[in-house]
C-alpha positions in Angstrom: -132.8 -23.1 -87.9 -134.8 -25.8 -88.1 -137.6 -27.0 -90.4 -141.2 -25.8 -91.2 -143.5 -27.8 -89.3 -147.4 -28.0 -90.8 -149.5 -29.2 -87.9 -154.0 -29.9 -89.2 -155.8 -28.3 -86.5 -158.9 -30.4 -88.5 -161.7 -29.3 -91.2 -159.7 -26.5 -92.5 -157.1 -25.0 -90.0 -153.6 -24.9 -90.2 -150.8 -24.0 -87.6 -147.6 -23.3 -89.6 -144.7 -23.6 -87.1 -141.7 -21.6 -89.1 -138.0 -22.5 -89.2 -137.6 -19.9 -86.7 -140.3 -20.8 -84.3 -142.9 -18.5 -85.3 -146.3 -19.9 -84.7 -148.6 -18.9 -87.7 -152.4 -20.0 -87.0 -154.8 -20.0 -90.2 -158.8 -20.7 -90.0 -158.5 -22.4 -86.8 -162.0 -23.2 -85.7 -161.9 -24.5 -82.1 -166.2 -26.0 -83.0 -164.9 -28.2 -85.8 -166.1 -31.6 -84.7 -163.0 -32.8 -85.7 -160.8 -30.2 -84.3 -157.4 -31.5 -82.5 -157.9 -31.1 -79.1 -154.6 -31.1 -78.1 -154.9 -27.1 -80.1 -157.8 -25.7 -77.9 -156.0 -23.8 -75.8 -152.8 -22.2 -77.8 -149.4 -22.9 -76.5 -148.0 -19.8 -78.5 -149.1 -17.1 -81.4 -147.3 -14.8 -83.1 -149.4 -14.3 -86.1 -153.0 -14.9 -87.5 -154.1 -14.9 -91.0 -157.6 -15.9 -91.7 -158.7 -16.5 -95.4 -162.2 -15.5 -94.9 -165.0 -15.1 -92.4 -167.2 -18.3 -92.5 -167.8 -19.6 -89.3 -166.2 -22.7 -89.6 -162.6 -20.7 -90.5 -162.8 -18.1 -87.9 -166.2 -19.0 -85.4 -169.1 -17.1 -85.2 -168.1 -13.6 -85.1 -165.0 -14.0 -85.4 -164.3 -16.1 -81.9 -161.6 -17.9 -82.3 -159.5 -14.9 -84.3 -160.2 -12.7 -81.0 -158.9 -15.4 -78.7 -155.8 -16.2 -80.9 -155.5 -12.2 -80.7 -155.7 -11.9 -77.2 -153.2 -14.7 -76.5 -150.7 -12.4 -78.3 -151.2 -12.6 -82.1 -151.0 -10.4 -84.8 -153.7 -10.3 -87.0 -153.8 -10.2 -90.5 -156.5 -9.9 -93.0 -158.3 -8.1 -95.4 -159.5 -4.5 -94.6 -163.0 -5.4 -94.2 -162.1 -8.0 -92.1 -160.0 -5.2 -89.8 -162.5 -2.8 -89.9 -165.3 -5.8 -88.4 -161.9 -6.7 -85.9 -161.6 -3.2 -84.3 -165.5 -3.6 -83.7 -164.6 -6.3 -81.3 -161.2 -4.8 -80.0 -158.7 -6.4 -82.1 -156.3 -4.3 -83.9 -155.4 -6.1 -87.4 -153.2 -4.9 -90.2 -155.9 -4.9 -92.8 -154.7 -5.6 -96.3 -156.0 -6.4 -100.2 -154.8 -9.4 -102.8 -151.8 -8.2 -104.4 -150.2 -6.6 -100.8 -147.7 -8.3 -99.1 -146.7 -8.0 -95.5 -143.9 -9.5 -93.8 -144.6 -10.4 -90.2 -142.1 -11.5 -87.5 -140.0 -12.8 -90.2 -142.6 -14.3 -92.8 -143.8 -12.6 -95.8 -147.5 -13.4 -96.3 -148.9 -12.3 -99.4 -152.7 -12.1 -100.7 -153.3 -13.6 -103.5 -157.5 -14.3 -105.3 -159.4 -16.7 -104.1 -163.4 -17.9 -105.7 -165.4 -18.0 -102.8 -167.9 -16.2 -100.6 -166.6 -14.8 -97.0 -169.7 -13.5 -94.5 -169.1 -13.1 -91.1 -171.4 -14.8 -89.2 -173.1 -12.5 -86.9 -174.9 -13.5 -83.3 -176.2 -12.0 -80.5 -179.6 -10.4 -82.2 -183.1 -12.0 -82.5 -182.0 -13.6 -86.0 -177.7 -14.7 -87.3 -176.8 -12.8 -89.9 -174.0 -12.0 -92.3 -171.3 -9.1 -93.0 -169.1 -9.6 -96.2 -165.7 -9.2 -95.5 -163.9 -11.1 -98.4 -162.3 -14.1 -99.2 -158.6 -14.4 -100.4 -155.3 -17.1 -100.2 -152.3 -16.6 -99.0 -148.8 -17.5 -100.5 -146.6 -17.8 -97.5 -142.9 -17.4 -97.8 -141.1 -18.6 -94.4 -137.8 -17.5 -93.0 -135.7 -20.4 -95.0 -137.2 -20.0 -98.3 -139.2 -22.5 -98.2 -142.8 -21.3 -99.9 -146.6 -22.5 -99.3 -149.7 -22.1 -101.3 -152.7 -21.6 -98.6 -155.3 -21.7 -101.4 -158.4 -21.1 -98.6 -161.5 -22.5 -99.8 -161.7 -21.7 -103.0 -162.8 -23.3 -106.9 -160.5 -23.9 -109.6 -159.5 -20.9 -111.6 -157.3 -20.3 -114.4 -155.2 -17.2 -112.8 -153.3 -20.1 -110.2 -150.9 -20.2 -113.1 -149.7 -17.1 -111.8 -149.4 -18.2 -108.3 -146.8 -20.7 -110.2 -145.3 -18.5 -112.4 -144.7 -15.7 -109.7 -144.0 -17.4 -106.5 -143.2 -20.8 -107.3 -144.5 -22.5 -104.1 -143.4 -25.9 -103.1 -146.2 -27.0 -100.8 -150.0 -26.3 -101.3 -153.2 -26.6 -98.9 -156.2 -26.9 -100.9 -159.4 -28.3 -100.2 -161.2 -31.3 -101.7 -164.3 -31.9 -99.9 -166.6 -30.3 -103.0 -170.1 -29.0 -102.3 -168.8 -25.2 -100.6 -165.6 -25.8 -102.5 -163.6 -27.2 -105.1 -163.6 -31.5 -104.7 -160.3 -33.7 -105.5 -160.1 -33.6 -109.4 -159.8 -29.8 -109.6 -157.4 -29.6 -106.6 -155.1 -32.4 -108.3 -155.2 -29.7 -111.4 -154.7 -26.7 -109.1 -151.7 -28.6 -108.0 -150.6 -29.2 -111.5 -151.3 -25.3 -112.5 -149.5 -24.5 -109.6 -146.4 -27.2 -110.0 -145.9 -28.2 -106.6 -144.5 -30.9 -105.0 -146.8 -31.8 -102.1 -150.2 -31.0 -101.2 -151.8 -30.7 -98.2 -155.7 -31.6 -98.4 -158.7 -30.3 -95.9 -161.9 -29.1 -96.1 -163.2 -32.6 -96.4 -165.2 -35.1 -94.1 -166.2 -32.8 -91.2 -169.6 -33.4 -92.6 -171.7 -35.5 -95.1 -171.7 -33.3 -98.0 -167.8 -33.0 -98.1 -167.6 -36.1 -99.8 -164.0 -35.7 -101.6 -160.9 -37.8 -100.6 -157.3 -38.0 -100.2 -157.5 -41.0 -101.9 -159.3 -39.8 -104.5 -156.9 -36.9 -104.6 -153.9 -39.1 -104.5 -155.4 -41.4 -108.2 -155.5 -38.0 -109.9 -152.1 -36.4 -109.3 -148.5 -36.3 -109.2 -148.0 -34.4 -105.9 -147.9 -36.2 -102.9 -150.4 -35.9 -100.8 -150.4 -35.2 -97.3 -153.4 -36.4 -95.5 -152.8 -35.4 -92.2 -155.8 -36.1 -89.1 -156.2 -33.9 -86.4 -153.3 -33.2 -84.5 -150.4 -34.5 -86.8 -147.7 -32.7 -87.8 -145.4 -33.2 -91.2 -142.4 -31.7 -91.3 -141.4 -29.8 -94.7 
């Protein structure tokens, strides 16, 4: 068994490659300006876990989810997020924060997340938006080895929890501010949630995502893992 490979798909995807070789794909988003080309036509998927439905995590309705679905993937979300899936032909095991399921090996469980999470919606005379929830993930991978996918989120008091129930190792939080939380409150959602290493995104895809890794870095222990579109760190 080999190691857990974190691979930034840019803005604020994620492909997880486990220990076992299971290829977990979170809020890829194929229209990022800075998304990794070398990513836009999936090699492998076993499973896809979303965090919410903003276009720049999933596509406009939903398009990238579909594709990662019809390349083999098992989806999994929240149940409004299923329900809108089936709509487009994509069976999903719809789930709520406090559920766990374990997928092809992993154990994915939902955990809160403070955000917003519309679907955008195209193919009328005007866009428009279908709520289908926002949520994190705490990812637990074959070896053991435990990840904090915050999605975008603000600070809140409760990731204490996430700390004191799951102890992750690794989280991926976003610092760009503006639509989420900037660097200071992820270095104290890295404290509240002791781990080791984290992970930024969410940040410089455009203008008003202003936060750092640097800036990151000054205010916590953690290290930081900046990585650019395309590179992989190995756990």
């Amino acid at each position: 068994m080999s190691s857990l490979r974190i691979t930034g798909l840019g803005h604020g995807g994620i492909l997880y490659r486990s220990p076992a070789d299971r290829w977990l794909w979170v809020d890829r988003w194929t229209g990022a300006p800075t998304y990794a080309h070398a990513y836009r036509h999936p090699e492998r998927v076993d499973l896809v876990a979303p965090t919410h439905g903003h276009f720049d995590h999933v596509g406009n309705d939903c398009e990238d989810v579909v594709e990662l679905a019809a390349a083999g993937g098992q989806v999994i979300c929240s149940h409004e997020m299923a329900v809108y899936l089936t709509e487009r032909g994509v069976e999903a095991i719809g789930m709520n924060k406090g559920g766990t399921v374990d997928a092809a090996g992993i154990q994915l469980t939902m955990v809160h997340a403070e955000h917003s999470g519309g679907v955008t919606l195209t193919g009328g005379a005007h866009a428009q938006t279908r709520e289908v929830g926002c949520w994190g993930w705490v990812i637990r991978f074959e070896d053991g080895t435990t990840v904090y996918h915050s999605g975008d989120t603000d600070l809140f008091g409760d990731m204490q929890l996430i700390a004191d129930r799951w102890a992750p190792t690794i989280a991926v939080l976003p610092i760009g501010g503006h639509f989420t939380m900037g660097p200071r409150d992820a270095a104290r959602a890295a404290e509240m949630t002791a781990v080791q290493t984290v992970i930024p995104v969410h940040y410089a895809t455009f203008e008003a995502l202003s936060g750092t890794p640097e800036e990151l870095q000054a205010a916590t222990r953690a290290q930081v893992v900046a990585l650019q579109p395309g590179e992989t760190w190995e756990a």
